[in-house]
ROVO-661810 format. One record per residue (C-alpha): residue number from 1; residue in three letters; z, x, y. Coordinates in nm, 2 decimals, padded with zeros to 4 digits. Layout:
+-------+------+--------+--------+--------+
: semar : titi :     up :   east :  north :
+-------+------+--------+--------+--------+
:   NUM :  ALA :      Z :      X :      Y :
...
+-------+------+--------+--------+--------+
# end
This chain:
+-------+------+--------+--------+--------+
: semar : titi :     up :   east :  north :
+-------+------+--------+--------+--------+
:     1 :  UNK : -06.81 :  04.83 :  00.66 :
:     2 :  UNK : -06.83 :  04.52 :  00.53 :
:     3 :  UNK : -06.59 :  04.40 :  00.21 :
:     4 :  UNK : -06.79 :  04.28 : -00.07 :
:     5 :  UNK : -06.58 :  04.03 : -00.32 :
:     6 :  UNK : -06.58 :  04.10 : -00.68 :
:     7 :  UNK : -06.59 :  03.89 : -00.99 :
:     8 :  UNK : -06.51 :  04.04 : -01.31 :
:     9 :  UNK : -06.59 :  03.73 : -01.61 :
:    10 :  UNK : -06.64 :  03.69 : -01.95 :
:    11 :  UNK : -06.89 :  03.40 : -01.87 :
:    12 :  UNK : -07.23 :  03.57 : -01.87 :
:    13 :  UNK : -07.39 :  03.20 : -01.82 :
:    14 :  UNK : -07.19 :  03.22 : -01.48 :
:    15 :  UNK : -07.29 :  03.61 : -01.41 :
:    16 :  UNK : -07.66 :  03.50 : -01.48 :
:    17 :  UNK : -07.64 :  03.17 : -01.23 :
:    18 :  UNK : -07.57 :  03.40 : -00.97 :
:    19 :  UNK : -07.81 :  03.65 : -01.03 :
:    20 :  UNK : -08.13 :  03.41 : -01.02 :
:    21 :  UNK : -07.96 :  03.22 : -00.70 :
:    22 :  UNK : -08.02 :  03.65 : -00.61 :
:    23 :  UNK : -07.63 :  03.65 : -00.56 :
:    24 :  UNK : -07.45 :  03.97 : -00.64 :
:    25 :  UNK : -07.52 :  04.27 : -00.77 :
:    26 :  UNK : -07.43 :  04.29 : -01.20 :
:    27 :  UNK : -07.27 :  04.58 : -01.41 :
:    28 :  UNK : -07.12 :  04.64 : -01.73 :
:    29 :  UNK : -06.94 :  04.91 : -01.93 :
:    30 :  UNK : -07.17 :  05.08 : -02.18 :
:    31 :  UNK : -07.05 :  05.05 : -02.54 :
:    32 :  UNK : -07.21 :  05.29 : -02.81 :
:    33 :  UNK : -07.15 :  05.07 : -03.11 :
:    34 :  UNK : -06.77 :  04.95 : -03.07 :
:    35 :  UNK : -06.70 :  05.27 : -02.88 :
:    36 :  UNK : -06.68 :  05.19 : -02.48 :
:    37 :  UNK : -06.87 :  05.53 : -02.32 :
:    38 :  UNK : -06.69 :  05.38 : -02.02 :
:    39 :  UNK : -06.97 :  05.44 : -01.79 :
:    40 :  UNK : -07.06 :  05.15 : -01.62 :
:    41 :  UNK : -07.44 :  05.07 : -01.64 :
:    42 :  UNK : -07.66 :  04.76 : -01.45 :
:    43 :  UNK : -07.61 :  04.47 : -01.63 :
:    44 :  UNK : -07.49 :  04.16 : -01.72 :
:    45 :  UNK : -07.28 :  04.21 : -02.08 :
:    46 :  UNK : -07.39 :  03.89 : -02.34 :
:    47 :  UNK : -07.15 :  04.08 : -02.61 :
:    48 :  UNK : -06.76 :  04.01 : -02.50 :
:    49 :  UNK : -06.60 :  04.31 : -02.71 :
:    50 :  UNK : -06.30 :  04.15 : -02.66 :
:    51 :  UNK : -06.20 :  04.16 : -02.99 :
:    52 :  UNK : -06.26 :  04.50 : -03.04 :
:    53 :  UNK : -06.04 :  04.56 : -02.76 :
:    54 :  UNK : -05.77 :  04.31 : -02.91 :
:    55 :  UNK : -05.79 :  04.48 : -03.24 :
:    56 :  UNK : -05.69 :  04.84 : -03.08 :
:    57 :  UNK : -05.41 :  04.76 : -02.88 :
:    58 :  UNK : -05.29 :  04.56 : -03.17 :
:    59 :  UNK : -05.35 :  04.22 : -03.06 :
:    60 :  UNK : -05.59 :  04.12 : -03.38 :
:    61 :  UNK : -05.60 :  03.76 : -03.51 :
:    62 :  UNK : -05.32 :  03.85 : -03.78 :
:    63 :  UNK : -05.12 :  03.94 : -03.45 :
:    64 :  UNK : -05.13 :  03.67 : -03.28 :
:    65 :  UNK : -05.08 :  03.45 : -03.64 :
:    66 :  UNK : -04.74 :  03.66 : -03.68 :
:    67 :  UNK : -04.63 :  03.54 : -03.31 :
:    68 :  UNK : -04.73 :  03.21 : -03.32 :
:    69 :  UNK : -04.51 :  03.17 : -03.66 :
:    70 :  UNK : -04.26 :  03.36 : -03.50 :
:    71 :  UNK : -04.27 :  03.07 : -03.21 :
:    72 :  UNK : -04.28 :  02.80 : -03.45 :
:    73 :  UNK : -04.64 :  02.70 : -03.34 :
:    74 :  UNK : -04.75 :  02.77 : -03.71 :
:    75 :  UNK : -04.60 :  02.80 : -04.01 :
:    76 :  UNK : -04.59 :  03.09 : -04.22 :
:    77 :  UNK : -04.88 :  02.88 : -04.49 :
:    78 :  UNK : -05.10 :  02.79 : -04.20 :
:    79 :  UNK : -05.39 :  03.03 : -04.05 :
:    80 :  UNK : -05.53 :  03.02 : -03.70 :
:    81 :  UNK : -05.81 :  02.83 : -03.90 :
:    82 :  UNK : -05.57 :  02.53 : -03.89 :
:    83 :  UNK : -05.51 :  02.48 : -03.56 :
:    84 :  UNK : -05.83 :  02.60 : -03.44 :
:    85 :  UNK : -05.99 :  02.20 : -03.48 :
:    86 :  UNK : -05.67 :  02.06 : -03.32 :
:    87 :  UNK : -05.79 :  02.30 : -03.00 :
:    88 :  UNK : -06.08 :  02.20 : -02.73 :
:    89 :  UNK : -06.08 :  02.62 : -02.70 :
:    90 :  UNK : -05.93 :  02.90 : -02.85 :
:    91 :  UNK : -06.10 :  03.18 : -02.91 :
:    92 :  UNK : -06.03 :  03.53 : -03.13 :
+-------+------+--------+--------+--------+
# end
């Protein structure tokens, strides 16, 4: 049996390359609303969820503004807003 490789990306402008070069086969967990069913359906997912995701493990934007005061990346009068346009790419 042969191994087949696996690519698991946020990029669906990479996932969608592939699949008109007809390279790969494409699936995605099926969300009900914010709720993941976590079945996995044919696909190629335009909607990251990721911050849903972030949000309930407790990783929110707030989250991630309290550690980067607590690093001294940001003080505590600053948002994420601030050093969002000194950034090529940060995403919440």
């Amino acid at each position: 049996m042969q191994e087949i490789p696996s690519l698991i990306t946020e990029d669906y402008e990479l996932a969608d390359e592939f699949k008109r070069k007809w390279v790969g086969s494409y699936s995605q967990v099926e969300f009900d609303g914010e709720n993941p069913t976590h079945k996995i359906i044919p696909g190629i997912s335009t909607n990251s969820h990721s911050d849903v995701v972030a949000k309930r493990v407790g990783f929110d934007e707030e989250a991630i503004r309290q550690h980067l005061i607590s690093q001294g990346y940001l003080s505590s009068t600053q948002e994420l807003n601030d050093i969002k346009k000194y950034s090529k790419k940060i995403e919440f």
